[in-house]
C-alpha positions in Angstrom: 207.2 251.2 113.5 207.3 248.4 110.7 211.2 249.3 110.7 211.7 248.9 114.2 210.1 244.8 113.7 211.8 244.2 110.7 215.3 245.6 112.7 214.6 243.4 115.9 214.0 240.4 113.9 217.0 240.7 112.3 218.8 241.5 115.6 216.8 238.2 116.8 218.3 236.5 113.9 221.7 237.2 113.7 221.8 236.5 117.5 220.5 233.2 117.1 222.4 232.3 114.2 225.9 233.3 116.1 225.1 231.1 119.2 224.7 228.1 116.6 228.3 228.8 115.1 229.7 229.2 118.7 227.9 225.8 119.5 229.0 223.8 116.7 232.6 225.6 117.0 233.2 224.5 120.4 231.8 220.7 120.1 234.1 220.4 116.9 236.8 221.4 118.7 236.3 218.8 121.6 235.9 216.2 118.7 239.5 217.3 117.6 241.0 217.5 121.0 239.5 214.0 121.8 241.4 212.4 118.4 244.4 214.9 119.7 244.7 217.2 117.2 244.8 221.0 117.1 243.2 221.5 113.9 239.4 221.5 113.0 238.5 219.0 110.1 235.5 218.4 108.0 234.8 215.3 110.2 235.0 217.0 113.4 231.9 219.4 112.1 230.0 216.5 111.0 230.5 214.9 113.9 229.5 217.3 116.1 226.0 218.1 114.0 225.4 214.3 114.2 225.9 214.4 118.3 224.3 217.6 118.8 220.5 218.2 118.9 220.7 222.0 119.0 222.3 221.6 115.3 219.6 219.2 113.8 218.8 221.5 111.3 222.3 221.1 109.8 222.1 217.1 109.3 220.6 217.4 106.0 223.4 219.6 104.2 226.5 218.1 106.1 227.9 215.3 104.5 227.9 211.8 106.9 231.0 211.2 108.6 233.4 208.9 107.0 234.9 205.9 109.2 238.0 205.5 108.6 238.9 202.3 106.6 235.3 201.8 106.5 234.4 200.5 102.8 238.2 200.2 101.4 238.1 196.3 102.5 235.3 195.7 100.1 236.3 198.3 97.2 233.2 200.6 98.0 230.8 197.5 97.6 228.9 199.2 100.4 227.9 202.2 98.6 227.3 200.2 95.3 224.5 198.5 97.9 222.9 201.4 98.9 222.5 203.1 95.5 220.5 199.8 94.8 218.5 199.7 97.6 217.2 204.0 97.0 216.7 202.1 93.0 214.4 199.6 94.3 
């Protein structure tokens, strides 16, 4: 009997796991398609874990989404600021 709960929570798992990689597949595809390109990119996942509720639980271990030309004006004084700010 224990078996047959340890093999339906993993069943439970896996299932729930798969729909989170379909979610965050589609919705970094429609970040591609709507910057018209055909290829998935770092950004597009990021983006779609920062738009999407349902993927919360990723926001911690992706990486922020780069702007482009954001910070190369100033040389990267912006991060410089920040590391300050987490010091103090």
């Amino acid at each position: 009997m224990r078996s047959l709960v340890l093999l339906l929570a993993r069943g439970a798992a896996r299932q729930w796991l798969t729909q989170r990689a379909s979610q965050l597949t589609l919705r970094s595809w429609v970040h591609s398609e709507e910057n018209k390109r055909r290829t998935l990119q770092r950004s597009d996942i990021a983006t779609a874990v920062q738009r999407t509720d349902i993927l919360d639980f990723l926001v911690d271990i992706m990486p922020a989404v780069d702007q482009p030309g954001a910070g190369e004006a100033d040389g990267g004084a912006a991060e410089g600021a920040e590391d300050e700010e987490e010091e103090g």
